[in-house]
C-alpha positions as CSV (number, residue, x, y, z in Angstrom):
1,X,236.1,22.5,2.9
2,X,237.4,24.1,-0.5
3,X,235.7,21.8,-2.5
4,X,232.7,21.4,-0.4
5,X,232.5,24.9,-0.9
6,X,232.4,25.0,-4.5
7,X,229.9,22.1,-4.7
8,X,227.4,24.4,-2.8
9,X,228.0,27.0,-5.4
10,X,227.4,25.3,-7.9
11,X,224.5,23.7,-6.2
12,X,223.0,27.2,-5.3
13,X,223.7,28.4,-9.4
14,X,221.9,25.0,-10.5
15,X,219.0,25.9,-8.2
16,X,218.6,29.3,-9.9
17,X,218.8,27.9,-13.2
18,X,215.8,26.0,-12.3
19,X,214.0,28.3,-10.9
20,X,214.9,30.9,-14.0
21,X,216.9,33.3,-11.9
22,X,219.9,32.2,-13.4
23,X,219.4,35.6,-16.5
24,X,219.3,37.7,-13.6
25,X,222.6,37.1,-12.3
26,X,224.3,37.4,-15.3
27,X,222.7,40.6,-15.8
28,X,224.2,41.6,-12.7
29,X,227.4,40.4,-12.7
30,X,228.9,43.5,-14.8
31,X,227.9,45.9,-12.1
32,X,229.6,43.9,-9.8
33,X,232.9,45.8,-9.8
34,X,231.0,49.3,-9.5
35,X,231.5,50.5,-5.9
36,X,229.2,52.0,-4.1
37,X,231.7,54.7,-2.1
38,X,233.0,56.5,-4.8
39,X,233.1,60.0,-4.1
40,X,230.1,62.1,-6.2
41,X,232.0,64.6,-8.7
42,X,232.1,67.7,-7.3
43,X,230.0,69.9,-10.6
44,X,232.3,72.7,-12.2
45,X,230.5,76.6,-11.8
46,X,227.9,77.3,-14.3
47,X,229.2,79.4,-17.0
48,X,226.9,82.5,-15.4
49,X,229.3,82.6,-12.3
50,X,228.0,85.4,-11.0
51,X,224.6,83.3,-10.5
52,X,223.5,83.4,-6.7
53,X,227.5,84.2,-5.8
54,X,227.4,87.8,-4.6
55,X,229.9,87.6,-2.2
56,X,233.6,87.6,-3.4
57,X,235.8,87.6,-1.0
58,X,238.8,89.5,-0.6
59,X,242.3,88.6,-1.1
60,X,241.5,84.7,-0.8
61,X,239.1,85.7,2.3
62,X,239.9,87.0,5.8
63,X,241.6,84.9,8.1
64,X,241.9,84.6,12.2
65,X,240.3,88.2,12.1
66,X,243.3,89.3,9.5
67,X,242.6,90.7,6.1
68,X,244.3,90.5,2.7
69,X,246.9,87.3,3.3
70,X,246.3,86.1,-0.6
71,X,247.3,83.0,0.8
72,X,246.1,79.5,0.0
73,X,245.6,78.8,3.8
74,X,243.0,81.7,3.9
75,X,242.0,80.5,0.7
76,X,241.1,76.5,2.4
77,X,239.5,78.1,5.3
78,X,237.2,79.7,3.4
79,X,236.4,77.5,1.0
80,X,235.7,74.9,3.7
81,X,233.6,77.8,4.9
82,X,231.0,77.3,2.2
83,X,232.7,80.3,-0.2
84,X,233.3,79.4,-3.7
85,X,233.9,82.8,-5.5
86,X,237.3,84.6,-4.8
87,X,239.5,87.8,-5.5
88,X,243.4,87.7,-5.6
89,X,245.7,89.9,-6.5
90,X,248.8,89.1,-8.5
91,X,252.2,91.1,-8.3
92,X,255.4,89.9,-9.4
93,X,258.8,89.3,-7.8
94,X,262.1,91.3,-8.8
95,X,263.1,88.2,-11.3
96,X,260.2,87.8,-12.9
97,X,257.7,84.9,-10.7
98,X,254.0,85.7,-10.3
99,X,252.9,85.5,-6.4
100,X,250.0,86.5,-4.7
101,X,250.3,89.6,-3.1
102,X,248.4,92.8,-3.4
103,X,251.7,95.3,-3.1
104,X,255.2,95.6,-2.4
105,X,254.5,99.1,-0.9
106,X,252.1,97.7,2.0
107,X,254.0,94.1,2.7
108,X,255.1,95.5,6.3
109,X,251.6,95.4,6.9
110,X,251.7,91.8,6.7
111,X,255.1,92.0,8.7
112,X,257.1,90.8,5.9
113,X,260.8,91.7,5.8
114,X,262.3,91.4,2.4
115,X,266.0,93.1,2.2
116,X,265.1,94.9,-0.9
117,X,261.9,96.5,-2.0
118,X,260.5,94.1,-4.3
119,X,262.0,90.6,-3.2
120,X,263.7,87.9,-5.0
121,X,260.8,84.7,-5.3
122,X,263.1,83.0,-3.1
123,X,263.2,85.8,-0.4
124,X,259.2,86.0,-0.6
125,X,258.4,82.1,0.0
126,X,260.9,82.2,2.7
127,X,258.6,84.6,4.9
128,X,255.3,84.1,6.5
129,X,252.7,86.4,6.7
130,X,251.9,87.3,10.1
131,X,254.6,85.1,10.9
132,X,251.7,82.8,10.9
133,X,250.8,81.9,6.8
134,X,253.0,81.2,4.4
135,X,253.6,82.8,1.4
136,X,251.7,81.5,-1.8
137,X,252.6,81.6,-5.6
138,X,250.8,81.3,-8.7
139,X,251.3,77.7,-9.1
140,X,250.2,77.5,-5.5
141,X,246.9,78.7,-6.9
142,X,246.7,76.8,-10.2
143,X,247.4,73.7,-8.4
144,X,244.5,74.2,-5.3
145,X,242.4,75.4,-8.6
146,X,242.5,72.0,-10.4
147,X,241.7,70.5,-7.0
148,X,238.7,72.3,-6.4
149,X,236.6,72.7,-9.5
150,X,233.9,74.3,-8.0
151,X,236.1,77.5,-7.3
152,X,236.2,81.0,-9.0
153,X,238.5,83.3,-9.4
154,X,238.6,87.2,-10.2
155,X,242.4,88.2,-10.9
156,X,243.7,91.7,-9.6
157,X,247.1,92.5,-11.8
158,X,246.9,96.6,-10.1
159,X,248.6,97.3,-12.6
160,X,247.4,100.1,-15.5
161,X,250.0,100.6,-18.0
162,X,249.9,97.9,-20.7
163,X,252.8,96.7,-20.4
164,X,253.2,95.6,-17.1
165,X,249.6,94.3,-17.5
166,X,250.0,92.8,-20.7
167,X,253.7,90.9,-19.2
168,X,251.5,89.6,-16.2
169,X,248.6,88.0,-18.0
170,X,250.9,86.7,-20.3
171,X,253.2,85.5,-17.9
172,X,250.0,83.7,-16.2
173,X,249.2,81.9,-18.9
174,X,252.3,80.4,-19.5
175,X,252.5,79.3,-16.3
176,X,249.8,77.7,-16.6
177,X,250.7,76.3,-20.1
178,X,254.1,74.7,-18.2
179,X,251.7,72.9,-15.6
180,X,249.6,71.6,-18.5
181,X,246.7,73.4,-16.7
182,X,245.4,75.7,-19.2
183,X,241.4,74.7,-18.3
184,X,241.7,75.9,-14.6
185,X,242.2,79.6,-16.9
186,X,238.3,79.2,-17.8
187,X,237.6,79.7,-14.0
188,X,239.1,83.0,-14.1
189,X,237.6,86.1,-14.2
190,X,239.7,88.8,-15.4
191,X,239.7,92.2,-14.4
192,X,241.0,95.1,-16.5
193,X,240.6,99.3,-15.9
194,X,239.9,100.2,-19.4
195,X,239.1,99.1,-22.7
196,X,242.6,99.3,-24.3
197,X,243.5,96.6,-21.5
198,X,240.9,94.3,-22.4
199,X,241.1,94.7,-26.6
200,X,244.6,93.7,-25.5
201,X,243.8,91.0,-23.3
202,X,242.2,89.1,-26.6
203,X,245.8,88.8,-28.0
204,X,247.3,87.1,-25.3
205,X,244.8,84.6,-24.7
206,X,240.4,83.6,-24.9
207,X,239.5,84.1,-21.2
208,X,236.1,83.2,-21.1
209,X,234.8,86.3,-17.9
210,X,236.1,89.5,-17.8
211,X,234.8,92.2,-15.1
212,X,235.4,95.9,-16.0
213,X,237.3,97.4,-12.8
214,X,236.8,101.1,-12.1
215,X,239.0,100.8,-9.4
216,X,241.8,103.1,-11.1
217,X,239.1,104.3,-13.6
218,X,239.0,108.1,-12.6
219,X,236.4,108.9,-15.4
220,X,232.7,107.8,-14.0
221,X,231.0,108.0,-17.7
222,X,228.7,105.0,-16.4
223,X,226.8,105.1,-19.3
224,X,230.0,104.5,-22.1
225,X,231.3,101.7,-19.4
226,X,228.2,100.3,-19.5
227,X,228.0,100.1,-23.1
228,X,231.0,99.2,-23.6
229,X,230.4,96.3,-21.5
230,X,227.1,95.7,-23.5
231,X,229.4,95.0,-26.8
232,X,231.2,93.1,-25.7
233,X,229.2,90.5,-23.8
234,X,231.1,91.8,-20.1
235,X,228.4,90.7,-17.5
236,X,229.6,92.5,-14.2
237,X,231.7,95.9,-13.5
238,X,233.3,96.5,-10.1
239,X,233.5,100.0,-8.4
240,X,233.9,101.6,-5.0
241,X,230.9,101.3,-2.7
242,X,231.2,105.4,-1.9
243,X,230.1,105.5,-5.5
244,X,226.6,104.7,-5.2
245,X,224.5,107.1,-2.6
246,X,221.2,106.8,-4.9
247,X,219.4,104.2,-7.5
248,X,219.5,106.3,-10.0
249,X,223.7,105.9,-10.2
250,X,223.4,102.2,-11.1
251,X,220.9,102.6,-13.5
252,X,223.2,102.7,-16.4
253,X,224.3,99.4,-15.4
254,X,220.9,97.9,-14.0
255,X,218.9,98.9,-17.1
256,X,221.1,96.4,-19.4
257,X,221.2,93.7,-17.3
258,X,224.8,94.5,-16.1
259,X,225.8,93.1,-12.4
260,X,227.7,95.4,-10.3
261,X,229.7,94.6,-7.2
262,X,230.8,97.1,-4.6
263,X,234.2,96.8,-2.8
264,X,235.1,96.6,0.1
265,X,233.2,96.3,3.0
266,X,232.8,93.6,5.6
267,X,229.6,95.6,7.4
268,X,226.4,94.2,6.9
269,X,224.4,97.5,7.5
270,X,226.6,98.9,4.5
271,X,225.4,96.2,2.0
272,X,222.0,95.7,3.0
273,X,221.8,99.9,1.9
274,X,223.9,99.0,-1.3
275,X,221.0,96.7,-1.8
276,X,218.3,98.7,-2.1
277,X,219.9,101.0,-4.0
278,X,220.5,98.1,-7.4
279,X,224.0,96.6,-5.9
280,X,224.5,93.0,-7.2
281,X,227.6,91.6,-4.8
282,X,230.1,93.1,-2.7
283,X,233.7,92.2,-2.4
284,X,234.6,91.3,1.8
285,X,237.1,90.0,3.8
286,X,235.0,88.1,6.3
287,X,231.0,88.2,5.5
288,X,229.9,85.5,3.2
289,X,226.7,84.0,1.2
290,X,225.2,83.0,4.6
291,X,225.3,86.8,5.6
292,X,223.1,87.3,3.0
293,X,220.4,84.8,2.8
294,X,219.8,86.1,7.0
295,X,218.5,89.6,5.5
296,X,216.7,87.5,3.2
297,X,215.1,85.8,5.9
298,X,214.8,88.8,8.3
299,X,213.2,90.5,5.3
300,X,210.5,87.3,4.7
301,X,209.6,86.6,8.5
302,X,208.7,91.0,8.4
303,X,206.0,90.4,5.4
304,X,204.9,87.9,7.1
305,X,204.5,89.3,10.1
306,X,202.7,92.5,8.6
307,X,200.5,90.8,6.3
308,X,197.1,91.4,7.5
């Protein structure tokens, strides 16, 4: 049977020949080791990241109905959930290892128990938050970031004096120098609270986004923020939602194409109002880009319905 079998190749090649098939098949044959279930790239964020991503959600996304884990379970969960654009905040352990949590202060909200009040790294990654997630690092992130290139990420040191700042985005990026992931740091968007932070940021290292957080910002001069931002090519600025009560207090921003994103709220009725008023996005635990396109929707089917 072998042989028979390679007679009737040859046979069926011969017959080709004849026929003048035979240029096809060589043509062919190079293809012949492409398969045809390999998995489509997944394509990186356009460099406009802010582009039809006006949710960011909070502290790696709500979770289970709880807010603020900064863990990379939360993280999956929502990223499976469609999300793509994140917050986390960064803090950093009593000998010196970046993790993601928002503040030492507040970790018995997440019923954490550390023995002193800023833990060791090894007391923090042996608790779970809500006894339920575990506790997630910086490499934790830089690792799920070169996983999932899709993903963005605005990073929240808290932290206002330069040095602590300047130690903790230093510190970041040489983590991520050591895990030889230094691209993942182009999908970062870096906060800072006022322009000595970010003139300072330029030292340390090239990010390529930068939002301008007036989170600890006490002085509301929208107008120098916004040209500030202007100068130096900053797209977006973050500020409380309480902030805005008419259009006219975004209009610094709006009028130079600035995009400005409104924390934190997870009530739809809140940022449908932000809306009208010139908000961009909105930072939330546990409302997301589908939230958003149902207003959209809601508003198209009323047009519709009114047009005479």
């Amino acid at each position: 049977m072998k042989y028979r079998g390679r007679t009737l190749i040859l046979a069926f090649l011969a017959g080709m020949l004849s026929m003048g098939l035979l240029v096809a098949v060589v043509a062919y044959i190079p293809n012949a080791t492409t398969t045809t279930t390999k998995e489509k790239a997944v394509e990186p964020f356009h460099p406009a990241w802010h582009e039809n991503q006006r949710i960011i959600k909070h502290a790696l996304g709500g979770i289970d109905g709880k807010a603020g884990t900064n863990t990379i379970t939360a993280l999956q969960e929502n990223y499976l959930n469609g999300s793509r654009l994140f917050e986390v905040d960064l803090n950093m352990t009593s000998d010196g290892v970046l993790v993601l949590h928002h503040d030492w202060e507040e970790s018995g909200n997440h019923y954490l128990v550390f023995e002193e009040e800023i833990p060791t790294y090894e007391a923090f990654k042996r608790n779970y938050k809500y006894y339920k997630y575990p506790t997630s690092d910086l490499t934790d992130l830089l690792n799920y970031m070169d996983t999932h290139v899709d993903a963005m990420f605005v990073v929240d040191t808290k932290y206002i004096d330069e040095i602590s700042f300047d130690m903790m985005i230093a510190a970041m990026v040489n983590q991520a120098s050591k895990l030889d992931k230094m691209d993942v740091l182009n999908r970062m968007i870096i906060q800072f609270y006022n322009e000595e932070q970010y003139l300072a940021i330029q030292e340390i290292h090239p990010f390529k986004h930068y939002m301008y957080s007036l989170y600890k910002e006490k002085n509301k001069d929208f107008e120098r923020v916004a040209s500030f931002c202007v100068e130096h090519n900053i797209e977006t600025v973050l500020m409380k939602h309480t902030w805005v009560q008419t259009s006219e207090d975004l209009l610094p921003f709006n009028n130079q194409g600035l995009k400005v994103y409104l924390y934190t709220t997870n009530q739809l009725s809140l940022i449908y109002e932000k809306e009208e008023l010139g908000a961009y996005g909105f930072v939330s635990d546990h409302l997301n880009e589908k939230d958003l396109q149902l207003k959209k929707y809601i508003d198209y089917q009323y047009k519709e319905k009114i047009q005479p």
